[in-house]
C-alpha positions in Angstrom: 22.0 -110.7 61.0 18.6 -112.3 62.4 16.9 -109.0 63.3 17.5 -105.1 63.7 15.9 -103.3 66.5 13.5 -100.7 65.2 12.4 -97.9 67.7 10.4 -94.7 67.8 12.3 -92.5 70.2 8.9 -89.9 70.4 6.7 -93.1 71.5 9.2 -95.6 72.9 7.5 -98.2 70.8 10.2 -101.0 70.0 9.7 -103.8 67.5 11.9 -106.3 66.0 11.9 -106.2 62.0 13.0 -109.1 59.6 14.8 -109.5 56.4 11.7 -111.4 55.4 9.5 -107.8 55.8 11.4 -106.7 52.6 10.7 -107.5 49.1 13.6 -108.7 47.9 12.3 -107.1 44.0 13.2 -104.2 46.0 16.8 -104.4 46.0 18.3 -102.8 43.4 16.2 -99.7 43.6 16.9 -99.5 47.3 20.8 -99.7 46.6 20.1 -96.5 44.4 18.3 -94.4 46.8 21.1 -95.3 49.3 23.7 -94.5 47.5 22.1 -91.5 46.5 21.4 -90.5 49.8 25.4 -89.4 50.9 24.6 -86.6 47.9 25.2 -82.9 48.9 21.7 -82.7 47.4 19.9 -85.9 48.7 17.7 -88.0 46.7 14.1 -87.8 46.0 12.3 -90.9 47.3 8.8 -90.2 46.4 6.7 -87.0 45.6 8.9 -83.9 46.4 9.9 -86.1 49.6 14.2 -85.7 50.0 16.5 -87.7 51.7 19.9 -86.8 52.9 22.3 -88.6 55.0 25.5 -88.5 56.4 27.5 -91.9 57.1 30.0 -92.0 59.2 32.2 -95.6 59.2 32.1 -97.1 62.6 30.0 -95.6 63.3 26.8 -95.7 62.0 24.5 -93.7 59.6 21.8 -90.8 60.3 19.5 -90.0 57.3 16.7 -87.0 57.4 13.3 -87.0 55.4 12.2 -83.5 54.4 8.7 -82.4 53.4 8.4 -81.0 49.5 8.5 -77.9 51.5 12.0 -78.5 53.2 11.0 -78.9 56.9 11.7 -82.1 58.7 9.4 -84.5 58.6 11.7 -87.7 60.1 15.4 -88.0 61.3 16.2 -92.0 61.9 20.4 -93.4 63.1 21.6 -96.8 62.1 23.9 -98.9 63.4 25.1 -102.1 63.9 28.2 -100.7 66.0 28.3 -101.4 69.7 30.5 -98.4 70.9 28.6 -95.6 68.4 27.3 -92.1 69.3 24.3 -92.4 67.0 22.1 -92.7 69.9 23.1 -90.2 71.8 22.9 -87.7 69.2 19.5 -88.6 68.2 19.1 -87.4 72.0 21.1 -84.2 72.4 20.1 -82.8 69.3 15.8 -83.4 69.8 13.6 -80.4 69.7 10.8 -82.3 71.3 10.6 -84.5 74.1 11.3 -88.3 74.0 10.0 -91.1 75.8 13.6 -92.5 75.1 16.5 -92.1 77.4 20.6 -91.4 76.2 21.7 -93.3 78.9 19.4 -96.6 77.9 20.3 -97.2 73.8 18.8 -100.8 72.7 20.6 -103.4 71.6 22.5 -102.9 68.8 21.7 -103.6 65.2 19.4 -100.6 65.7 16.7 -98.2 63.3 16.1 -95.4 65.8 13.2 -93.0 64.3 12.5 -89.5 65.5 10.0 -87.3 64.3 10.8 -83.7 63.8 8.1 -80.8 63.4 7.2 -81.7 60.4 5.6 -84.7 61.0 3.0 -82.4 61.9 2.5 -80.8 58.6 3.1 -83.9 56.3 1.3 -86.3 58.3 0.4 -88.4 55.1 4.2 -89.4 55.5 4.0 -91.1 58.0 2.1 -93.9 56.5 5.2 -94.6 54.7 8.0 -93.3 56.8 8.2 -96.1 59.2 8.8 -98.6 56.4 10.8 -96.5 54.3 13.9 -96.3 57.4 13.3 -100.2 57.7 14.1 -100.7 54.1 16.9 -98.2 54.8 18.1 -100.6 57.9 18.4 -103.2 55.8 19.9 -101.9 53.3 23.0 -100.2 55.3 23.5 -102.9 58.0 22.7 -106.2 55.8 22.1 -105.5 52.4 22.6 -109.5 51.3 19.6 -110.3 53.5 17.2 -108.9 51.1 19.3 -109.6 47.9 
């Protein structure tokens, strides 16, 4: 895989990310938090900060970053599947208003990022959010590429 697309659906902004944006020392520790993710429970990934996930084979995968406070900071879909719903459930299930449209996903491999309510309360997360469902992408769609 050369790239994945990585969008914010609340901005529109689009980028292209890179194996080579991921330390490869990182590995290992990113397999765990992965892996960890799929728990009923979720995984802490730094300072009271909880990830859970659901992954759904052919799919794709939709993970959600909650505050130490349980509220919904981030809700991001990955997929590297061309006929997937990912996208348009990222969509139909928004609270807020998205520069995105349903009817126009990007190519796919995609990270799609949506930030929920409490993006507003935990904005400190959001220096790290962004490359935290990056690592997350690459990990899920092409986990050799940063072996």
């Amino acid at each position: 895989m050369k790239y994945i697309n990585h969008i914010t659906l609340n901005s529109g902004h689009i980028r292209k990310t890179y194996s080579s944006e991921i330390e490869q020392g990182f590995y290992f520790k990113l397999m765990r938090i992965y892996k960890d993710i799929f728990k009923k429970e979720g995984t802490d990934i730094i300072d009271g900060y909880i990830a859970k996930g659901t992954n759904e084979p052919g799919n794709g995968v939709l993970i959600t970053v909650f505050g130490p406070d349980g509220v919904p900071i981030l809700t991001t879909g990955i997929t590297k599947n061309e006929n997937n719903t990912v996208w348009d459930l990222l969509h139909t299930t928004s609270m807020a208003p998205l520069k995105t449209s349903a009817a126009s996903p990007p190519e796919v491999p995609f990270i799609a990022d949506r930030l929920e309510i409490g993006a507003m309360i935990h904005m400190d997360a959001l220096k790290w959010t962004g490359d935290f469902t990056r690592c997350m992408g690459w990990i899920c769609l092409d986990p050799q590429a940063i072996r």
